[in-house]
LOFIKOL-566737 format. One record per residue (C-alpha): residue number from 1; residue in one letter; x negated, y, z. Coordinates in Angstrom, 2 decimals. Layout:
<pts>
@seq->NUM | type->A | east->X | north->Y | up->Z
...
</pts>
This chain:
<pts>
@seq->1 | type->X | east->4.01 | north->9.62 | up->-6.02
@seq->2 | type->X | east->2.25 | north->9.44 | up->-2.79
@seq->3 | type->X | east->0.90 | north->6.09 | up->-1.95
@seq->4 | type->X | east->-0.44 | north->5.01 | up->1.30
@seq->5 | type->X | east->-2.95 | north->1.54 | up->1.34
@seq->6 | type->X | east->-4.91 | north->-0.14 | up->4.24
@seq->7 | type->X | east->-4.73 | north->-3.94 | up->5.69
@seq->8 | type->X | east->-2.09 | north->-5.21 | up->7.66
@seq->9 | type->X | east->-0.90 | north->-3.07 | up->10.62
@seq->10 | type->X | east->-2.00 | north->-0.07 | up->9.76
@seq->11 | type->X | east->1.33 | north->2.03 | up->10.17
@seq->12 | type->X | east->1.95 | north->2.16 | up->6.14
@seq->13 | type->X | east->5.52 | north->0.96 | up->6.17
@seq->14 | type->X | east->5.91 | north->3.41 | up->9.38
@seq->15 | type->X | east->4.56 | north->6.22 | up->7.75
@seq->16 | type->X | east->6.30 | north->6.31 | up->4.79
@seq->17 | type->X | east->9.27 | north->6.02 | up->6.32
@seq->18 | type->X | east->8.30 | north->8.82 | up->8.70
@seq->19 | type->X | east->7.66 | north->10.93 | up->5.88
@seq->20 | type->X | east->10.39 | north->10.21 | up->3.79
@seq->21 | type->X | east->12.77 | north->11.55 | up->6.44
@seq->22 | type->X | east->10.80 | north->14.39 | up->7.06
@seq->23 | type->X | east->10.46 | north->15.61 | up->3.24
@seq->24 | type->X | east->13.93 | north->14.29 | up->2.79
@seq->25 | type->X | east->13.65 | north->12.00 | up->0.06
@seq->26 | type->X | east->12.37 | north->8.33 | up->-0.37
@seq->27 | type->X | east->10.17 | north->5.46 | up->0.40
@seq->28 | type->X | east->9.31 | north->2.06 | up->-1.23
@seq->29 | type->X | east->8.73 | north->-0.05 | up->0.66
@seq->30 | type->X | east->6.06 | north->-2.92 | up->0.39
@seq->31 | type->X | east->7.95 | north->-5.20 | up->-2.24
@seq->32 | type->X | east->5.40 | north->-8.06 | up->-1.36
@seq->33 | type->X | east->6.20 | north->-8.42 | up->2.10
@seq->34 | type->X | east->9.42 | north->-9.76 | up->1.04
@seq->35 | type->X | east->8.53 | north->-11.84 | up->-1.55
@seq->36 | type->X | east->5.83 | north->-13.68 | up->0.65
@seq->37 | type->X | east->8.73 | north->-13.51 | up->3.30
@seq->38 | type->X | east->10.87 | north->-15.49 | up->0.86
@seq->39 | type->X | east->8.12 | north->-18.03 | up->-0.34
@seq->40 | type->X | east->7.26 | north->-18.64 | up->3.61
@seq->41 | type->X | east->4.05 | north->-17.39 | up->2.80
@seq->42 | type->X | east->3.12 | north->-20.10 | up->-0.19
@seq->43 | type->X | east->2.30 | north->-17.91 | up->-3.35
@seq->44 | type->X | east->1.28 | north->-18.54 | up->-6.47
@seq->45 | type->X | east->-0.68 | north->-16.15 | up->-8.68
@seq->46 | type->X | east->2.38 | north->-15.52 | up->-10.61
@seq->47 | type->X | east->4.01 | north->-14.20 | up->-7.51
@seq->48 | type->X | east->1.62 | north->-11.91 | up->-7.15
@seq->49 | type->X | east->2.46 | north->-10.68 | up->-11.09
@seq->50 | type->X | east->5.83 | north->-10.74 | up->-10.06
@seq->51 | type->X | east->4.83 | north->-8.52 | up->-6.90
@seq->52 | type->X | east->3.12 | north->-5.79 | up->-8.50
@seq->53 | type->X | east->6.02 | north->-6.06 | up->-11.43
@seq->54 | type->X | east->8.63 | north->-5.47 | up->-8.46
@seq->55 | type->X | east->7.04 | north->-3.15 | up->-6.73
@seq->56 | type->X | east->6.59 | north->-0.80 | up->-10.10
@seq->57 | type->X | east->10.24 | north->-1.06 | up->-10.93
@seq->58 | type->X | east->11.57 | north->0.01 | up->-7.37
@seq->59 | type->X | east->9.06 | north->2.57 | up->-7.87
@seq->60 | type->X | east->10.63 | north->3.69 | up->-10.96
@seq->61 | type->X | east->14.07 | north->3.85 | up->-9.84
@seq->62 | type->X | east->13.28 | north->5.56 | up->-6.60
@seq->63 | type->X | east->11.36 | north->7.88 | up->-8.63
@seq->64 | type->X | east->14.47 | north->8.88 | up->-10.67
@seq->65 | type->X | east->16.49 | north->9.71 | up->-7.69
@seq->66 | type->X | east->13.31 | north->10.92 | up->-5.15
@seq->67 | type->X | east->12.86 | north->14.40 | up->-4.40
@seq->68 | type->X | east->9.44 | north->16.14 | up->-4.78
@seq->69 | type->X | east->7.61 | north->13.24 | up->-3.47
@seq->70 | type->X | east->7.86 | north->9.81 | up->-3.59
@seq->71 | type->X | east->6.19 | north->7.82 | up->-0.65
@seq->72 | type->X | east->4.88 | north->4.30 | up->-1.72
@seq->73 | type->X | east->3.81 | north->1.86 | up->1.11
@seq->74 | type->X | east->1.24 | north->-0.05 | up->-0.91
@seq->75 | type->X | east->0.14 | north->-0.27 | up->-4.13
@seq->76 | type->X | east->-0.96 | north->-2.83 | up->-6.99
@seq->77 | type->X | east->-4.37 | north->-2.50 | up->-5.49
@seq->78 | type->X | east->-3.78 | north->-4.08 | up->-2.30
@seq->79 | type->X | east->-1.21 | north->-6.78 | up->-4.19
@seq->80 | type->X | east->-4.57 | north->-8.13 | up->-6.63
@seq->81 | type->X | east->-6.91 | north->-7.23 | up->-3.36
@seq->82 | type->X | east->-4.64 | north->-9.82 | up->-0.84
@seq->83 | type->X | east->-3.95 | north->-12.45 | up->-3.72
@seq->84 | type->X | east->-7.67 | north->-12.77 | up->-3.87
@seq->85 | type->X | east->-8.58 | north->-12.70 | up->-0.19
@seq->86 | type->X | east->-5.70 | north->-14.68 | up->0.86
@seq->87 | type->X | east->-7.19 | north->-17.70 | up->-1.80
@seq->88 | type->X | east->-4.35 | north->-17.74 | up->-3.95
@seq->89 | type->X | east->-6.13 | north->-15.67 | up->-7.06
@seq->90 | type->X | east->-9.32 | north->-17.10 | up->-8.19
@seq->91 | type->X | east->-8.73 | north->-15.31 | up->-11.46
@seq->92 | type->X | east->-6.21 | north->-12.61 | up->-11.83
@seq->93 | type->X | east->-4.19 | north->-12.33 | up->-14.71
@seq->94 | type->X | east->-5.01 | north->-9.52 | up->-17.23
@seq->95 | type->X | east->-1.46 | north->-8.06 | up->-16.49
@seq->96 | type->X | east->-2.14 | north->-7.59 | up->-12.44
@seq->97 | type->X | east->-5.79 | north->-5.90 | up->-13.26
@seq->98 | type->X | east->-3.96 | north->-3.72 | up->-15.65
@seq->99 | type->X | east->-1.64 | north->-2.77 | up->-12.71
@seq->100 | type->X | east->-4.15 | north->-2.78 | up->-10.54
@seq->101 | type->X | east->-6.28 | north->-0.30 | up->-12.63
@seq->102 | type->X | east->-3.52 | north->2.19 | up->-13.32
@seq->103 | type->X | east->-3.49 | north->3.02 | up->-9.67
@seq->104 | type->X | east->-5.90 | north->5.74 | up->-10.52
@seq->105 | type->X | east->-3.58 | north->8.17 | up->-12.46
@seq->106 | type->X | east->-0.50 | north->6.29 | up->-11.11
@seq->107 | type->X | east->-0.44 | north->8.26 | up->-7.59
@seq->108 | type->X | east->-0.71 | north->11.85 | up->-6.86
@seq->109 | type->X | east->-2.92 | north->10.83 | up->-4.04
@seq->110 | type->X | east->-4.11 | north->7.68 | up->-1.64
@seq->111 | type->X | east->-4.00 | north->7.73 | up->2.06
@seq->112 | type->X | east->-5.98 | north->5.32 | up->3.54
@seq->113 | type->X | east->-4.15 | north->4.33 | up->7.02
@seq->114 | type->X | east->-6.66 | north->4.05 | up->9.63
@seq->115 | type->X | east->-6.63 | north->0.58 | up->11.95
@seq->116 | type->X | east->-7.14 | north->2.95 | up->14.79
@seq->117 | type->X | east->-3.34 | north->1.64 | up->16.29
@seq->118 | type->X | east->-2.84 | north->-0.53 | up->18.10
@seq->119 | type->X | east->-2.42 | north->-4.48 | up->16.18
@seq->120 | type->X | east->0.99 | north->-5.63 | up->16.18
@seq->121 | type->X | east->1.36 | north->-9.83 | up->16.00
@seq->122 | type->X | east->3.59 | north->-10.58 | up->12.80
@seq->123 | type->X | east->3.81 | north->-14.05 | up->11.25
@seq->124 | type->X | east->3.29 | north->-12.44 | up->8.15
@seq->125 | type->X | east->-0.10 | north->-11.01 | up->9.70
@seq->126 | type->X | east->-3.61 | north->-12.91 | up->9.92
@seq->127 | type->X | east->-5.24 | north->-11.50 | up->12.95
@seq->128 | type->X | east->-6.92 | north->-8.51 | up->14.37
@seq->129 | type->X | east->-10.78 | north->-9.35 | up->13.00
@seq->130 | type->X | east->-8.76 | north->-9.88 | up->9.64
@seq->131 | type->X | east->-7.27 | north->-6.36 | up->9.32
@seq->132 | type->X | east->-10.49 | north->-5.01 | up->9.88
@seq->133 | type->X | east->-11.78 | north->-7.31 | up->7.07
@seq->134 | type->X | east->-9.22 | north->-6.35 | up->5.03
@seq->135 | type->X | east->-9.84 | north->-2.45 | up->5.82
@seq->136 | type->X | east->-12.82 | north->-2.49 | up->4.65
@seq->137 | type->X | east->-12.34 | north->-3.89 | up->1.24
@seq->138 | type->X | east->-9.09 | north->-1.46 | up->0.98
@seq->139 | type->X | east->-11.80 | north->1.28 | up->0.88
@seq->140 | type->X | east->-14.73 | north->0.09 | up->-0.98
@seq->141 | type->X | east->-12.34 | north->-1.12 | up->-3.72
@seq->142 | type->X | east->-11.08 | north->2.49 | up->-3.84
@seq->143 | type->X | east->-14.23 | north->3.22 | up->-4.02
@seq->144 | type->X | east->-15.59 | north->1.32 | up->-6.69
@seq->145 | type->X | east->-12.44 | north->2.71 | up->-9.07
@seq->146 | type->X | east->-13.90 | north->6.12 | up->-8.27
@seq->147 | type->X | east->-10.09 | north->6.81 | up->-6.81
@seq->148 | type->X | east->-10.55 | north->9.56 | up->-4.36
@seq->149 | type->X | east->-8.56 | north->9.01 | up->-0.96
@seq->150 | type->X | east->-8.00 | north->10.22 | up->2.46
@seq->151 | type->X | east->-7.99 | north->8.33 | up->5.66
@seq->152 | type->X | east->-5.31 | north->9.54 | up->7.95
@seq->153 | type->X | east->-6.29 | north->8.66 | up->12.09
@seq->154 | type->X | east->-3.89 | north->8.87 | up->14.88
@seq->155 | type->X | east->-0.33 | north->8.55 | up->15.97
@seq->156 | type->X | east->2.79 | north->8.88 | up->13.18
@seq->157 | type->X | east->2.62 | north->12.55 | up->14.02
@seq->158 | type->X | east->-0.99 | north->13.25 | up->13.60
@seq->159 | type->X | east->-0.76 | north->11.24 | up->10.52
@seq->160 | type->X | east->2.13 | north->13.23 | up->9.01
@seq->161 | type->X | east->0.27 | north->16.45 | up->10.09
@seq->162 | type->X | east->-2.77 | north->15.51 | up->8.24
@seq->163 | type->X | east->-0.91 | north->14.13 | up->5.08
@seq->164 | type->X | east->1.02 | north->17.25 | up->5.56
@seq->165 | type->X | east->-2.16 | north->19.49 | up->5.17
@seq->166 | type->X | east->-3.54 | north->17.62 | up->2.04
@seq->167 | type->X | east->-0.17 | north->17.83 | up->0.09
@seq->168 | type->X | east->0.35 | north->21.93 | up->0.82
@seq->169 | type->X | east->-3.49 | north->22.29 | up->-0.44
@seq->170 | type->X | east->-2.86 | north->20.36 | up->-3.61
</pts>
């Protein structure tokens, strides 16, 4: 599994869907936007269990059916990472940090998506000065877990080029 992380509006979502076409297999998407989508924003810290619980199960069944890679938008990491920055986790629950720490062996590799595109104004987005908040903490968190990563710059194409180059030298 390939996993790509970074704040809000990063190209992520677009990216793994780019990807997944081009490799011909699948994506999963980012389970929490859907479930924050359905809660109009208002979660609780069990939503953000539920979240990382989701997004591991449509990981597994994609998995089953994916071929040679599987491209995740997002990852546990960003799930416990958000819950906390958003307010809405003053302590996580031991079953999130469990997810959260997995992320290390979980993927084959991170791609950090640069915020070197353009912002695009979503109601389920904060704001510009947030993302690059947000960035940040993406990458010293990574950091911290001693999870190596690569930050991908540039349009969709220049992206998939560079995530391209990694995956033939592994």
């Amino acid at each position: 599994m390939i996993v790509f992380v970074g704040a809000e509006s990063t190209g992520k979502s677009t990216l793994a869907a780019h990807l997944a076409r081009e490799f011909d297999t699948l994506y999963v998407p980012e389970i929490g936007r859907f479930i924050w989508e359905e809660k109009k924003g208002q979660l609780t810290v069990d939503d953000y269990v539920d979240i990382a619980v989701k997004h591991r199960e449509a990981e597994a069944e994609a998995m089953a059916r994916a071929r040679r890679y599987l491209f995740v938008d997002t990852s546990a990491l960003t799930t416990l990472l958000l819950g906390y920055c958003f307010g809405h986790i003053e302590h996580a629950p031991q079953e999130l940090l469990g997810y959260a720490d997995d992320c290390k062996h979980r993927y084959a590799h991170h791609f950090v998506c640069a915020d070197d595109i353009p912002y695009e104004t979503d109601p389920a987005r904060e704001n510009e000065a947030w993302r690059g908040r947000i960035q940040r903490l993406v990458i010293e968190d990574l950091e911290a877990r001693g999870i190596p990563y690569t930050v991908v710059r540039g349009s969709v194409a220049e992206r998939a080029a560079q995530v391209r180059r990694v995956l033939q030298a592994g």
